[in-house]
N, C-alpha and C positions, 0 to 999 in steps of 0.2 A: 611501823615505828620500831626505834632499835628498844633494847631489850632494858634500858632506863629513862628514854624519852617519856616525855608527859605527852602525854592524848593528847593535848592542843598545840603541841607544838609544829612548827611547816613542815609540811609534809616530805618524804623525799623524795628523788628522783626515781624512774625505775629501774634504772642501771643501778643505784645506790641498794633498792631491795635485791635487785637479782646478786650481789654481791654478798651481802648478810645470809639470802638462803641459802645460796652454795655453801659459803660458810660453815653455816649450819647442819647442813647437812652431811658436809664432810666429817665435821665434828658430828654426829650422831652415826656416822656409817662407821667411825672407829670405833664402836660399841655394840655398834649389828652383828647380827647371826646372820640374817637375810642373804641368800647368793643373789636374788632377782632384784637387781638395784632399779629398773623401774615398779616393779608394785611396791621396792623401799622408799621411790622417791614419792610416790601417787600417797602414799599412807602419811610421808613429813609432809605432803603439799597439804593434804588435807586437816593437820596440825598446825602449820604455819598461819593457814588461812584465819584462825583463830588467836592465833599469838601474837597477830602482825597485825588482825582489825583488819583484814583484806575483806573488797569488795568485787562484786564479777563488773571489772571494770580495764580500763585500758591502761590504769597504769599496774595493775594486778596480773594482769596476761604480759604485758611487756617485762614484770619483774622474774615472772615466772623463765618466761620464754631467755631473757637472760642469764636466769642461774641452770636454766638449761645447756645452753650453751656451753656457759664457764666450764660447770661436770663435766659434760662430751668431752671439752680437750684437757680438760685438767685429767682423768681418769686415762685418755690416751696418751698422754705427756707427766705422769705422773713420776717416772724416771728421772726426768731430766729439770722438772720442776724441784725435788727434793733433791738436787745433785748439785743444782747452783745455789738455794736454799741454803744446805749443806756449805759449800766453799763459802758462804758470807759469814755463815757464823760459826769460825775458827775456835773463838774462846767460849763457845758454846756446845754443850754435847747436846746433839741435833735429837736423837733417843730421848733426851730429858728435858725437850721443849715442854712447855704446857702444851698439850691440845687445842687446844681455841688456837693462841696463838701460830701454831706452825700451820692452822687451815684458812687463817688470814693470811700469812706469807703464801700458803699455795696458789691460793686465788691473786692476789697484788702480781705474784709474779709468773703466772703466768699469762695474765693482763700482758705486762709488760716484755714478756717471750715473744708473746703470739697473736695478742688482738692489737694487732697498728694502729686500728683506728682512736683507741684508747692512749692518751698522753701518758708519760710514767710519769709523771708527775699528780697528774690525778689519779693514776693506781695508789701510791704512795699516799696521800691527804687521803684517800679514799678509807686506804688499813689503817691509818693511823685513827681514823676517828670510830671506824669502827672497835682498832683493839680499844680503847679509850670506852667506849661504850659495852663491850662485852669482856673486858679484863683488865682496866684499868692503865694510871697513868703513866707508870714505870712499863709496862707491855707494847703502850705504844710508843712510847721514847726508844725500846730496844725495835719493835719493828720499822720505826723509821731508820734506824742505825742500819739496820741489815738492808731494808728496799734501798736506802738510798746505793751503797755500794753495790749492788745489782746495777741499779741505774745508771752508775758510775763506768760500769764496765760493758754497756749497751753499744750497739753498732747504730745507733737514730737518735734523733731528737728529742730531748727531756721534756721539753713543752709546746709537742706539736704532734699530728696525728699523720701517720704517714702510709700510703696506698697501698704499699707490700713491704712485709719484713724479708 
């Protein structure tokens, strides 16, 4: 569940958790000491499990196993993520993002860099609802402002998933 959801409300997808924990976790890794970012992730996984109501269950391994993912290339690509990041938001000093929100930007874009399989358009509604849920409604008004001009300047399709970028 995101971080204002009510307990009963539909549950999400696993792609939609494994997004929030990267998230999250990138926003807690700007605060680590930790050099061994797996016993940091193994320690936020086993924090998560409790903040999120996870169960050892299949869509708990799929959320996992996606915010896995995300890290690996976000952490590999992390240059080049804050660099186009960076050129969208001009009248913005990138240094004086919130936090939350520039590790929703990381994640959204490089969704939309590097995972084809993934629509930018649902990277996009993706950050948006998450900034909406983790930093409010002016956060994701501006993340959509920034995803969308990324998207803008994409070599593929907005709303379609495509077999190699």
């Amino acid at each position: 569940m995101t971080a204002n959801a009510d307990k009963n409300a539909v549950r999400m997808h696993a792609k939609r958790l494994g997004r929030e924990l990267a998230m999250q976790f990138l926003f807690q890794h700007g605060f680590s000491e930790e050099t061994d970012l797996q016993k940091e992730w193994e320690k936020f996984f086993e924090q998560a499990i409790v903040e999120h109501d996870l169960k050892e269950n299949r869509f708990a391994r799929k959320g996992k196993e996606y915010a896995q993912e995300l890290l690996k290339g976000i952490f590999a690509k992390i240059a080049d993520v804050d660099a186009v990041i960076n050129e969208n938001t001009k009248k913005w000093d990138f240094t004086r993002m919130a936090l939350v929100d520039l590790n929703i930007l990381r994640v959204a874009t490089y969704e939309m860099l590097f995972v084809p399989e993934v629509p930018p358009v649902v990277s996009i509604n993706e950050a948006v609802e998450i900034a909406r849920d983790y930093s409010g409604e002016k956060a994701g008004n501006f993340i959509n402002g920034v995803l969308n001009g990324i998207k803008d300047s994409l070599d593929r399709p907005a709303r379609e998933a495509v077999d190699k970028l």
